[in-house]
Residue frames as qw, qx, qy, qz and C-alpha x, y, z in Angstrom:
[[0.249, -0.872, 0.420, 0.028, -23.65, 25.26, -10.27],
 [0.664, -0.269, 0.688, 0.117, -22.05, 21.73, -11.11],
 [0.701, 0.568, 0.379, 0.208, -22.94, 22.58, -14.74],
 [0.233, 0.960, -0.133, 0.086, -20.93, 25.36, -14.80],
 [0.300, -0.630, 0.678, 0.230, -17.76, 23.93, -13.28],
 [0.765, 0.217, 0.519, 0.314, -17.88, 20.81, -15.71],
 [0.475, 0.844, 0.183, 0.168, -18.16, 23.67, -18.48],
 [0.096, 0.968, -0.231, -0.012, -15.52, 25.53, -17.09],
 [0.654, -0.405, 0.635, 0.069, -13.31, 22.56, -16.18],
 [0.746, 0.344, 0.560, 0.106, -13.77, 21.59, -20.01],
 [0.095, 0.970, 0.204, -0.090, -12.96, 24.87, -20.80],
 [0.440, -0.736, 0.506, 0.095, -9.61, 24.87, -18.93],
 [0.778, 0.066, 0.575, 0.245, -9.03, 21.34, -20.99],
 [0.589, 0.679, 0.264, 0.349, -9.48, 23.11, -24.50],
 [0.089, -0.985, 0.138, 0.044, -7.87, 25.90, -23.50],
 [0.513, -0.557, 0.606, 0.245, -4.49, 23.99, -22.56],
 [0.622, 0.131, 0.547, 0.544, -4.27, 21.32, -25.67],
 [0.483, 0.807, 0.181, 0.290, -4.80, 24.42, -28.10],
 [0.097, -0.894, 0.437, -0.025, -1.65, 26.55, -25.76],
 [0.504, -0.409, 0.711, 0.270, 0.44, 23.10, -26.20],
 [0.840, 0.437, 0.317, 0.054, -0.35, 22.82, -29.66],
 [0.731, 0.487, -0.191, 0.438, 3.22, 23.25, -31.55],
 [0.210, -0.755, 0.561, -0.266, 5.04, 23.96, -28.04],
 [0.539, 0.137, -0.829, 0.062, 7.48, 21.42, -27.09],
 [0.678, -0.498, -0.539, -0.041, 6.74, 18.85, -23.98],
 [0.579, -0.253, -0.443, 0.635, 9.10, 20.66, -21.95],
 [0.136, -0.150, 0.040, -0.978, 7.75, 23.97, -22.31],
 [0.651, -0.408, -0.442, -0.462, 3.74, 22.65, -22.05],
 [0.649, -0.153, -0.613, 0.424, 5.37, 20.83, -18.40],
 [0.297, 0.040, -0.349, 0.888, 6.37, 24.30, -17.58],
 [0.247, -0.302, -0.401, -0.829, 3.36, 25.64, -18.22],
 [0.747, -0.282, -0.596, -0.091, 1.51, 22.95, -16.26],
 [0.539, 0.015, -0.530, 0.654, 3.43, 23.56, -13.45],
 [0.028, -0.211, 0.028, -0.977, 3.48, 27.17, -12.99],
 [0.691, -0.232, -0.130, -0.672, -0.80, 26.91, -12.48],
 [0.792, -0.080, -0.602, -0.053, 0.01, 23.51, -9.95],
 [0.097, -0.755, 0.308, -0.571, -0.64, 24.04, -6.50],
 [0.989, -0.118, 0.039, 0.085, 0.58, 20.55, -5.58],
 [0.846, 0.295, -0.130, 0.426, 3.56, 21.73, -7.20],
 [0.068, 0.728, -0.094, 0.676, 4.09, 24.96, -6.19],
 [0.661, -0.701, 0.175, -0.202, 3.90, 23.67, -1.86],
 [0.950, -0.080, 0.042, 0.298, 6.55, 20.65, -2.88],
 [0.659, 0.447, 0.025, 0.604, 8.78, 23.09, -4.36],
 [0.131, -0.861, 0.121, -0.477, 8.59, 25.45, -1.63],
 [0.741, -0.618, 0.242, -0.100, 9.18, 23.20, 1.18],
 [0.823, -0.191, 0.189, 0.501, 12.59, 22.13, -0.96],
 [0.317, 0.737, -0.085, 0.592, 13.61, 25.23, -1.39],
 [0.430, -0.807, 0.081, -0.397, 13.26, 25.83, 1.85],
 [0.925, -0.363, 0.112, 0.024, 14.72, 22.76, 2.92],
 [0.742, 0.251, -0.017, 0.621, 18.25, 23.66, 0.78],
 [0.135, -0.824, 0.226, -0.502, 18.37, 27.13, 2.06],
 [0.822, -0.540, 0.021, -0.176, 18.47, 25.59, 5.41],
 [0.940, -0.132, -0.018, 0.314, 21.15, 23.20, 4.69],
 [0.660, 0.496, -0.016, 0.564, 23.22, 25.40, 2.68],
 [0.063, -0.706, 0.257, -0.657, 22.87, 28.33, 5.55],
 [0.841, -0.382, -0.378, -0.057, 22.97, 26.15, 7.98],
 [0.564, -0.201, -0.321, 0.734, 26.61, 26.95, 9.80],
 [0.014, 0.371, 0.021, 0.928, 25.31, 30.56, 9.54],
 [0.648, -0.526, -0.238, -0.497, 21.68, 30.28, 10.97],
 [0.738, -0.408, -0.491, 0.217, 22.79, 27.60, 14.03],
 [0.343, -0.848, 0.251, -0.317, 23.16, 30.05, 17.14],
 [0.465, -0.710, 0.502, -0.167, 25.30, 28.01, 18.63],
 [0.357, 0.374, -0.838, -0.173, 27.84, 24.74, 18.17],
 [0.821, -0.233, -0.300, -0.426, 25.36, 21.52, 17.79],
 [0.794, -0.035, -0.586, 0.156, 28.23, 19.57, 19.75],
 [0.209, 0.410, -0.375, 0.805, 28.78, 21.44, 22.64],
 [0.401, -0.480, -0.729, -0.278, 27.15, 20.92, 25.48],
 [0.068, 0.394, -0.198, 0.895, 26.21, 24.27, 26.78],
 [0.631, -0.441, -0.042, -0.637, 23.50, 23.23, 29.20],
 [0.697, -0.018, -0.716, -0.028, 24.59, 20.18, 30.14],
 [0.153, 0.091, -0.737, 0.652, 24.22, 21.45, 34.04],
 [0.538, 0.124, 0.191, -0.812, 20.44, 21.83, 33.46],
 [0.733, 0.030, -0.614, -0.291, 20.36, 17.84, 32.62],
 [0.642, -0.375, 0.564, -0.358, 19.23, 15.65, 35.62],
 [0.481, 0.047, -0.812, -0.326, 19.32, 11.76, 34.70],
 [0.082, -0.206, -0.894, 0.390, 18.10, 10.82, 38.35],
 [0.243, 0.437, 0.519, -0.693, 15.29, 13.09, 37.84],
 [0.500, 0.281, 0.721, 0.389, 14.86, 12.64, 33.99],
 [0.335, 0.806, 0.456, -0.174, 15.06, 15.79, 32.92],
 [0.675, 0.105, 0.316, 0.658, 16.43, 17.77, 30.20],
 [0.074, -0.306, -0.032, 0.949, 17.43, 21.85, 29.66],
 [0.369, 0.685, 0.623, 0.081, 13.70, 23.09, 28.27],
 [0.312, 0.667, 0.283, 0.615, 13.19, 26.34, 25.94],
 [0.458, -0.590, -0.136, 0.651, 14.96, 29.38, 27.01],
 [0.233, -0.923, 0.007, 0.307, 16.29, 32.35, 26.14],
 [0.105, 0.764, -0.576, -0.271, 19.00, 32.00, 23.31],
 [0.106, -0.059, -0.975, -0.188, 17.47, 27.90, 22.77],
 [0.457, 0.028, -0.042, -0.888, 14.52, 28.13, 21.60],
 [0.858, -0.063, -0.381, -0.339, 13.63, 24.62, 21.22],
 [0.732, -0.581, 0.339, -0.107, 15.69, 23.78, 24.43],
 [0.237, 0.566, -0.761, -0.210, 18.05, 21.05, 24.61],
 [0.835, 0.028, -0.515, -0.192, 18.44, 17.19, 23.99],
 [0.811, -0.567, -0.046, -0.134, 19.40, 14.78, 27.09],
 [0.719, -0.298, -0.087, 0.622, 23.17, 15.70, 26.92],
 [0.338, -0.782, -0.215, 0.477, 22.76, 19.51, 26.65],
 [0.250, 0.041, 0.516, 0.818, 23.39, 20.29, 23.23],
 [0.482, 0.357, 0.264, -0.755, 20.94, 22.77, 21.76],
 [0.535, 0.262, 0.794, 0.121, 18.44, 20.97, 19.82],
 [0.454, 0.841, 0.080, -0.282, 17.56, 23.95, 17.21],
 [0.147, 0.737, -0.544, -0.374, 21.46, 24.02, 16.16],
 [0.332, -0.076, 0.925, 0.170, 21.69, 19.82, 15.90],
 [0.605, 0.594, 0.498, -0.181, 18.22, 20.19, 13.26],
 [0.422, 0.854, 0.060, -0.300, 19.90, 22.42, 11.54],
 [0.008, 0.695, -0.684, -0.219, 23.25, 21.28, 10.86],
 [0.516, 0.003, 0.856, 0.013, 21.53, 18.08, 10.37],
 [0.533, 0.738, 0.158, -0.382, 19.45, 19.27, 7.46],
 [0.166, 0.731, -0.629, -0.205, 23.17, 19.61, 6.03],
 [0.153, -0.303, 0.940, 0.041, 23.91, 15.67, 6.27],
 [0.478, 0.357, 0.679, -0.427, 20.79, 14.83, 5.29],
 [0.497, 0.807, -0.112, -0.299, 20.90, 16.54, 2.20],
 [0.183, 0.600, -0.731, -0.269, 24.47, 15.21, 1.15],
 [0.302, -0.118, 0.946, 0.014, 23.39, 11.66, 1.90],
 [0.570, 0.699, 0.349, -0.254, 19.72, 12.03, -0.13],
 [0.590, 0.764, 0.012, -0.260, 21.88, 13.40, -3.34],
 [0.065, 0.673, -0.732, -0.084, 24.77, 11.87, -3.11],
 [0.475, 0.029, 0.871, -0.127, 22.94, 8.19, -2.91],
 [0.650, 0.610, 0.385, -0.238, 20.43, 9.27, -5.59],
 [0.490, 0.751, -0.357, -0.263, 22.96, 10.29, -7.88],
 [0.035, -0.406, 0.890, 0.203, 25.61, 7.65, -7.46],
 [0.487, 0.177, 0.808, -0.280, 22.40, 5.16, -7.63],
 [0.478, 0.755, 0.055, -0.445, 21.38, 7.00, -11.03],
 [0.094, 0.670, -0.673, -0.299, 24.84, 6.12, -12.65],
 [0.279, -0.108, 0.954, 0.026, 24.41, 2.81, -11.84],
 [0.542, 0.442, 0.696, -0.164, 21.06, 2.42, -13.20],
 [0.489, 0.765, -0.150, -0.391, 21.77, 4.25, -16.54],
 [0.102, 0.379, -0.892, -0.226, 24.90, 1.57, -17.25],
 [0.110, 0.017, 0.994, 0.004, 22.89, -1.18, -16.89],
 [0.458, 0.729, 0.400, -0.313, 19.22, 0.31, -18.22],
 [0.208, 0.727, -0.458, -0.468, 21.94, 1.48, -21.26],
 [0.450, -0.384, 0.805, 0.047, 23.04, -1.86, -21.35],
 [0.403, 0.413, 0.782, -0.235, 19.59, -3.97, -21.37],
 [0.508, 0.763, 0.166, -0.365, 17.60, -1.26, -23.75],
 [0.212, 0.743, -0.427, -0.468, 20.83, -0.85, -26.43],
 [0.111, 0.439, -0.839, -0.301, 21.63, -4.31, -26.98],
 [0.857, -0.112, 0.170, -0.473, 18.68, -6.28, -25.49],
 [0.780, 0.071, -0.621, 0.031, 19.41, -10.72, -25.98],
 [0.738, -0.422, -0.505, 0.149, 20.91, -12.18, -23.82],
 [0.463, 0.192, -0.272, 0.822, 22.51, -8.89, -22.13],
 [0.484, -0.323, -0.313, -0.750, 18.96, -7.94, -21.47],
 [0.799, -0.424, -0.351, -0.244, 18.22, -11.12, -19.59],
 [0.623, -0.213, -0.596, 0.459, 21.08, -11.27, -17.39],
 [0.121, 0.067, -0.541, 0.830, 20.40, -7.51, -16.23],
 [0.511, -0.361, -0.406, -0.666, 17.01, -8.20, -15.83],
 [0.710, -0.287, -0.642, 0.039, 17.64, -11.28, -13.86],
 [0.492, -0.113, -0.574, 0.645, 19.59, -9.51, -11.25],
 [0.325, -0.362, 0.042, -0.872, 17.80, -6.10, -11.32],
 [0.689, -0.355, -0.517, -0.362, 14.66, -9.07, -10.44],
 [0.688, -0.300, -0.600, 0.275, 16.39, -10.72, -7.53],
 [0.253, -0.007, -0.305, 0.918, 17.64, -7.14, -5.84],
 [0.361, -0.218, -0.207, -0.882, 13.76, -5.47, -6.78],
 [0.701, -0.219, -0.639, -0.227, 12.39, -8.86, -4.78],
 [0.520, -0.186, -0.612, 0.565, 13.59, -7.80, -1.59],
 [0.100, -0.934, -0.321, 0.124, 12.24, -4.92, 0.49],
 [0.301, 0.814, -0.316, 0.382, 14.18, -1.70, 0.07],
 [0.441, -0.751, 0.371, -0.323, 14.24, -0.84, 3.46],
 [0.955, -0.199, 0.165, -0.142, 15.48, -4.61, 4.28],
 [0.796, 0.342, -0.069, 0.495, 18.29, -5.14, 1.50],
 [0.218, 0.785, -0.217, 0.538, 19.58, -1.53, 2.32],
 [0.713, -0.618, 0.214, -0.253, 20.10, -3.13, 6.02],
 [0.989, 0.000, 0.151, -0.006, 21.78, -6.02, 4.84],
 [0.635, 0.583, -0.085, 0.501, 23.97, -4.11, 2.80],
 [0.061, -0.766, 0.405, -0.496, 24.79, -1.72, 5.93],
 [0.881, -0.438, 0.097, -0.153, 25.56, -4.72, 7.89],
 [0.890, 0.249, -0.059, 0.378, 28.19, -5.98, 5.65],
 [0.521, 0.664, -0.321, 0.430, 30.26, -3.39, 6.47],
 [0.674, -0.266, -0.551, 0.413, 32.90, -3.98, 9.68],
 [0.125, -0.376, -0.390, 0.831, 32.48, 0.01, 10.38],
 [0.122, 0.748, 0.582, 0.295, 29.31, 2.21, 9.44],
 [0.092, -0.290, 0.049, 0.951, 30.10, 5.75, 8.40],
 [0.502, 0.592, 0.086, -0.624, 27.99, 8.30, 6.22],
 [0.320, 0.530, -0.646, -0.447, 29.58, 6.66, 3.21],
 [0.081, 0.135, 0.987, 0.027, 27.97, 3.17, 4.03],
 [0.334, 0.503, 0.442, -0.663, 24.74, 4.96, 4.23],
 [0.132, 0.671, -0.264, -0.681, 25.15, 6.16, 1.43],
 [0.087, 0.366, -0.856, -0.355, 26.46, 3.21, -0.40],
 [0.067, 0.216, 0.974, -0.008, 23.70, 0.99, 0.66],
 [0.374, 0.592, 0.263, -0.664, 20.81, 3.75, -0.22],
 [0.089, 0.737, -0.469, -0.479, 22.63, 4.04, -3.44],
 [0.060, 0.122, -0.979, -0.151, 22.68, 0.20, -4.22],
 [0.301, 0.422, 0.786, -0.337, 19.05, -0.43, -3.33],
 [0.428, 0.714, 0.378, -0.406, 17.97, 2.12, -6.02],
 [0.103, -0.401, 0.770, 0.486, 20.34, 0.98, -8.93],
 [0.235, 0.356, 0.857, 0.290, 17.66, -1.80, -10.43],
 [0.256, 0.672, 0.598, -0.354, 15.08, 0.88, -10.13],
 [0.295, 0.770, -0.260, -0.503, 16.54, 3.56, -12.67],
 [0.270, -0.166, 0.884, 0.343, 18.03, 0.17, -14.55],
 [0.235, 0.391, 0.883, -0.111, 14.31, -0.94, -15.11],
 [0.031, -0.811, -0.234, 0.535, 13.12, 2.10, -15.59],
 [0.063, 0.739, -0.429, -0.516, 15.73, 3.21, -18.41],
 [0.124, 0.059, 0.920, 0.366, 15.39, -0.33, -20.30],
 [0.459, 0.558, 0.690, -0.041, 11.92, -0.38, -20.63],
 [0.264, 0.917, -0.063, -0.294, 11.97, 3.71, -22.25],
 [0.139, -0.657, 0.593, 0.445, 15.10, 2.46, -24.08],
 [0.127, 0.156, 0.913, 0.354, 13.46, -0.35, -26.18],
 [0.373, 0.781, 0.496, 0.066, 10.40, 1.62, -27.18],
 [0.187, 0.795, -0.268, -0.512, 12.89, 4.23, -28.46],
 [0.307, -0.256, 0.814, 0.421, 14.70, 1.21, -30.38],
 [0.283, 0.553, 0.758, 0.199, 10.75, 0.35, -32.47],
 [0.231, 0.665, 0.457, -0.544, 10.50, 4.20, -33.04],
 [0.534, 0.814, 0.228, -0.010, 10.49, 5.91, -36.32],
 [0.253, -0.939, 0.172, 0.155, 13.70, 7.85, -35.68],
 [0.553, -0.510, 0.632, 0.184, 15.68, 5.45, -34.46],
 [0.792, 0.290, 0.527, 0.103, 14.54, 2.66, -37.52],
 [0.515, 0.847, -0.131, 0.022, 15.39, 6.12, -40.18],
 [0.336, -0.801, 0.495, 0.028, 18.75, 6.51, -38.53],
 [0.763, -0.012, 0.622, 0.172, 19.38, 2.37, -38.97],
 [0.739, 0.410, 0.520, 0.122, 18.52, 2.53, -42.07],
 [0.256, 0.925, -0.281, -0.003, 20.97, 5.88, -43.25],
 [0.842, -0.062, -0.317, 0.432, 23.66, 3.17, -41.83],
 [0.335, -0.798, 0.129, -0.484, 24.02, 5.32, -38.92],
 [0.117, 0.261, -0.857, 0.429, 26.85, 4.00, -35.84],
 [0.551, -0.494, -0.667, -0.082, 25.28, 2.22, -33.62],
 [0.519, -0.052, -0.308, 0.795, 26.96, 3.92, -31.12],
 [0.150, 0.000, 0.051, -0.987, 25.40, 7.28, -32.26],
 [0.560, -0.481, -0.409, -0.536, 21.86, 6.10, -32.36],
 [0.574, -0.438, -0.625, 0.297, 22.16, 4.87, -28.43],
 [0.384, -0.493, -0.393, 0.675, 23.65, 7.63, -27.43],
 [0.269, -0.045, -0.206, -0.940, 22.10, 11.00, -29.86],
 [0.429, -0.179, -0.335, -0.819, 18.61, 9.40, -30.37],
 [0.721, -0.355, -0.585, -0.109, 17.71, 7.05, -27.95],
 [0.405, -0.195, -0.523, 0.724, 19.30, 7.98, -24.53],
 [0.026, -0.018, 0.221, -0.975, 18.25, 11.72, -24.79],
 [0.496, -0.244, -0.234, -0.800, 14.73, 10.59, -25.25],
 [0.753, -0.448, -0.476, 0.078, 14.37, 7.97, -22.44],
 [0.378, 0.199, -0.512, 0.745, 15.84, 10.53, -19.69],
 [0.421, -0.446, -0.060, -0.788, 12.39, 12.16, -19.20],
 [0.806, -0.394, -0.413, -0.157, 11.08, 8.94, -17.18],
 [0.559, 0.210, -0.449, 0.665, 14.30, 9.00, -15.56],
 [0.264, 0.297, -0.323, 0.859, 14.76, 12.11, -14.15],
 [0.537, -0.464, -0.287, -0.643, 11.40, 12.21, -13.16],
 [0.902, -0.185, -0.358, 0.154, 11.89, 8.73, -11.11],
 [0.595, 0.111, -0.386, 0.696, 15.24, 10.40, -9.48],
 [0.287, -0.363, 0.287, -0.838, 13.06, 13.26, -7.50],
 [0.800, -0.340, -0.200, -0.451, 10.92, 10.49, -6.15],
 [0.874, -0.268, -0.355, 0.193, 13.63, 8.66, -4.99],
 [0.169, 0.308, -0.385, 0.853, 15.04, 11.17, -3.10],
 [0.691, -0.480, 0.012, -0.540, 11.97, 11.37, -1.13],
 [0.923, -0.339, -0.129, -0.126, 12.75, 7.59, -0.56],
 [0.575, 0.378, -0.372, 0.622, 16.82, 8.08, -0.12],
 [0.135, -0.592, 0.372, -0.702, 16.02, 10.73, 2.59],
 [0.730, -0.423, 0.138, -0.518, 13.68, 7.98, 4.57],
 [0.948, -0.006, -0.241, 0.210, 15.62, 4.78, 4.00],
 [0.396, 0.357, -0.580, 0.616, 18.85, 6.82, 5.14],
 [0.326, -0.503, 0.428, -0.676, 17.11, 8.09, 8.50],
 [0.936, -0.288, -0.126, -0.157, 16.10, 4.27, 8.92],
 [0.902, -0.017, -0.301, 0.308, 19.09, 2.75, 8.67],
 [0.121, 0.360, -0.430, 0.819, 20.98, 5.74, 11.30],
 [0.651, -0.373, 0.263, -0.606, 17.91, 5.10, 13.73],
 [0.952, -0.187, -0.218, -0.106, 19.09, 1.58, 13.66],
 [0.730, -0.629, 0.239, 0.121, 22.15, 2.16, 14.32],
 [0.740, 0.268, 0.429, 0.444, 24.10, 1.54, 10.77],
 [0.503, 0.800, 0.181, 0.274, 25.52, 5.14, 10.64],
 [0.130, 0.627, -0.479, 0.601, 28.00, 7.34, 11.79],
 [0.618, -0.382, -0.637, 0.260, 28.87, 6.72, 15.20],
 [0.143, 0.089, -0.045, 0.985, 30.03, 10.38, 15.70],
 [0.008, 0.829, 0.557, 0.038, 27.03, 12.18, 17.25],
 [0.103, -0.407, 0.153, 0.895, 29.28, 15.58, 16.89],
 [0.148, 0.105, -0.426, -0.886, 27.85, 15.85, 13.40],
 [0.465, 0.162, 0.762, -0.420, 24.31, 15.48, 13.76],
 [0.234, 0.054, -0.647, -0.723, 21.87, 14.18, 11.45],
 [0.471, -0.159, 0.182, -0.848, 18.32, 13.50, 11.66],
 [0.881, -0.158, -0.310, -0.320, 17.86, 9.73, 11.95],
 [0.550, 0.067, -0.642, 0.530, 20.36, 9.53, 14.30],
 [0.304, -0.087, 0.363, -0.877, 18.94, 12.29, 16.47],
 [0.673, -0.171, 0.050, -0.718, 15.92, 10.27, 16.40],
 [0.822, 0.039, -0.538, 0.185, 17.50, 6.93, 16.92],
 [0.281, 0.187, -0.534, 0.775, 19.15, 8.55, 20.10],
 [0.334, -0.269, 0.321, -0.845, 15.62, 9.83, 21.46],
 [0.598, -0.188, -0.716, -0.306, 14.40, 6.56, 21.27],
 [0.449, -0.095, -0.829, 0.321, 15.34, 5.57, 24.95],
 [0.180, -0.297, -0.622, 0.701, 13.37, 8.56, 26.20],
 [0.101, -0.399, -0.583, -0.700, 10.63, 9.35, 23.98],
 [0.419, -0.688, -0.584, -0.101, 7.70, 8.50, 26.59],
 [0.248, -0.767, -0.445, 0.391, 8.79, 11.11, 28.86],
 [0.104, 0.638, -0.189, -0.739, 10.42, 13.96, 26.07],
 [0.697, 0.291, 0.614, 0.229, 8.87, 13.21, 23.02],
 [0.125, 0.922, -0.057, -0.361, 10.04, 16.49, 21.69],
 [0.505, -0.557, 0.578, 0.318, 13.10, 14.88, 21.17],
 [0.470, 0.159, 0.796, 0.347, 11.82, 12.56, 18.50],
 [0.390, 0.769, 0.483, -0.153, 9.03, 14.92, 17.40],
 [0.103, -0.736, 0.294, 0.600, 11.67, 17.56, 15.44],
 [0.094, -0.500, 0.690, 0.514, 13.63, 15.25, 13.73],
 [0.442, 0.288, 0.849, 0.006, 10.86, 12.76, 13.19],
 [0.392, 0.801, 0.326, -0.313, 8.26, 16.10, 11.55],
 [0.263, -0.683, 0.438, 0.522, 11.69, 17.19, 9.33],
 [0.184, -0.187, 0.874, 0.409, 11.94, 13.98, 7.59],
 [0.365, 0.475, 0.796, 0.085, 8.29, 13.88, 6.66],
 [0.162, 0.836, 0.209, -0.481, 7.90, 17.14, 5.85],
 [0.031, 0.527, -0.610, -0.591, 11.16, 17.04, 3.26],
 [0.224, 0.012, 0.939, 0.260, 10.09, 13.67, 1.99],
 [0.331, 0.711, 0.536, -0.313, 6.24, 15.03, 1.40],
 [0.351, 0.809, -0.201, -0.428, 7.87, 17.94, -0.83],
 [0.016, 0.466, -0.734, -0.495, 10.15, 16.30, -2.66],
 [0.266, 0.363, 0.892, 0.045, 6.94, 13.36, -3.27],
 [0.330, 0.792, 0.465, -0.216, 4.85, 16.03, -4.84],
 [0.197, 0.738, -0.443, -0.470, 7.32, 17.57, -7.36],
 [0.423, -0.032, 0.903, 0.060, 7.72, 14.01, -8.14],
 [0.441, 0.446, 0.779, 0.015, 4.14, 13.39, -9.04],
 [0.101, 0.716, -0.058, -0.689, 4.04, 17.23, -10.27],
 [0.006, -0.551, 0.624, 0.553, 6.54, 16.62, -12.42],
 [0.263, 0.027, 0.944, 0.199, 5.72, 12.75, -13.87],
 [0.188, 0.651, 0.443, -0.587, 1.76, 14.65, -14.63],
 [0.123, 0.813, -0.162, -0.545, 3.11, 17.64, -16.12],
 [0.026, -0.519, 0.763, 0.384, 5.62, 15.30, -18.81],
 [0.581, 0.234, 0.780, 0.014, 3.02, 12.68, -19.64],
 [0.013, -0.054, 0.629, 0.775, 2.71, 12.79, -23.23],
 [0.098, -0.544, -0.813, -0.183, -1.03, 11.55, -23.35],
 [0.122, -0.752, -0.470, 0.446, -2.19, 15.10, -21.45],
 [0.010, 0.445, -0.280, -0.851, -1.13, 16.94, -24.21],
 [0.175, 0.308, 0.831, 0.429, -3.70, 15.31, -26.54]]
């Protein structure tokens, strides 16, 4: 029986490099995918997880700030409005339902995950555009700094940076997610940008006395995006967890009207031990998004290696 899967598992191998022989890498990826049921759970649970956001004012029965129970909240008896009748997951310890504050948090969650990964992308493509196009000594100085910013913990700098400011909104969040993952796509986009400079292309191109200009940006950029883009679903995984840190410390909005899910779970701190429901929502949310969006990741980075197509 263990000879026959190896055979068929060898099978499956020859089978694929002879269907990716003359298809390109991005079709053979798809391909890969499609038959990847790693990929196929990650990509459900973020679908699911943008539905959510995007229907979010629709789906929430009820406004998240409002606090329609709040006469079924004791503090002298510590207790708080449980699952009913039109709140299904009850409410939170000032009488807001807790189903509409997940969901409308889903919504702030999302804008602060893709709005940090993308402004954090920009930055690392100027300065991974830089390093790879001109390399000397423009090379070493963003190297040096990418080093000194990549030498700290994320989670640690992206504190430091929400400290500096004298008020913390979503847009510090943001800003200091967003800065913490600037060397990584830098690094990331130099190294794939100087093995496009030694390739075959690039050297024909030189040598037609091609712009420089147009070799960086026709033949070298569009072929060092794959690593990239690849790298920018993973860090969304880590964008979604570094933002719910630094709102469970305290270094976001102050507004609990608009909820969001490391703040809801920075808020159930003080009464976990006797509702740990409180924490258990927003806490199962953020791993659950970060899990999917970490396996389309690895899906993806798999599916685009050049060396599996041999």
């Amino acid at each position: 029986m263990v000879l026959n899967t190896q055979r068929k598992d060898k099978l499956d191998a020859l089978a694929d490099t002879a269907s990716d022989a003359g298809v390109s890498l991005a079709a053979s990826a798809w391909r890969r995918l499609r038959r990847n049921p790693v990929f196929i759970v990650g990509a459900l649970v973020i679908v699911a997880f943008v539905l959510l956001a995007l229907l979010a004012p629709l789906l929430a029965p009820h406004d998240p700030a409002q606090r329609l129970l709040e006469s079924q909240v004791s503090r002298a008896e510590n207790t708080i409005p449980p699952s009913q009748p039109g709140f299904p997951l009850g409410g939170d310890q000032y009488g807001r339902d807790l189903l509409s504050r997940l969901l409308l948090g889903s919504q702030q969650t999302l804008l602060v995950a893709v709005l940090a990964t993308v402004i954090g992308l920009g930055g690392g493509l100027v300065l991974g555009l830089l390093a790879g196009a001109f390399g000397g000594w423009v090379d070493s100085l963003v190297m040096r700094i990418a080093d000194v910013m990549l030498s700290v913990p994320s989670l640690l700098l992206a504190v430091s940076i929400g400290a500096l400011f004298a008020e913390q909104t979503q847009f510090t969040v943001i800003l200091a997610v967003a800065i913490v993952q600037v060397p990584i796509f830098g690094r990331l986009l130099r190294g794939t940008m100087l093995a496009q400079r030694a390739s075959d292309h690039v050297l024909a191109a030189r040598a037609l006395g091609v712009k420089e200009s147009a070799i960086v940006f026709r033949h070298m950029l569009p072929n060092a995006l794959g690593p990239v883009i690849v790298q920018a679903t993973l860090v969304l995984a880590v964008a979604i967890i570094d933002a719910a840190a630094l709102s469970f410390l305290g270094l976001g909005a102050a507004d609990d009207s608009v909820p969001e899910w490391g703040q809801m779970l920075g808020g159930a701190q003080n009464i976990i031990d006797s509702h740990p429901q409180l924490a258990f929502w927003p806490a199962g949310c953020i791993i659950l998004v970060a899990f999917g969006f970490t396996l389309v990741g690895e899906s993806l980075r798999d599916a685009l290696d050049p060396k599996r197509r041999r």
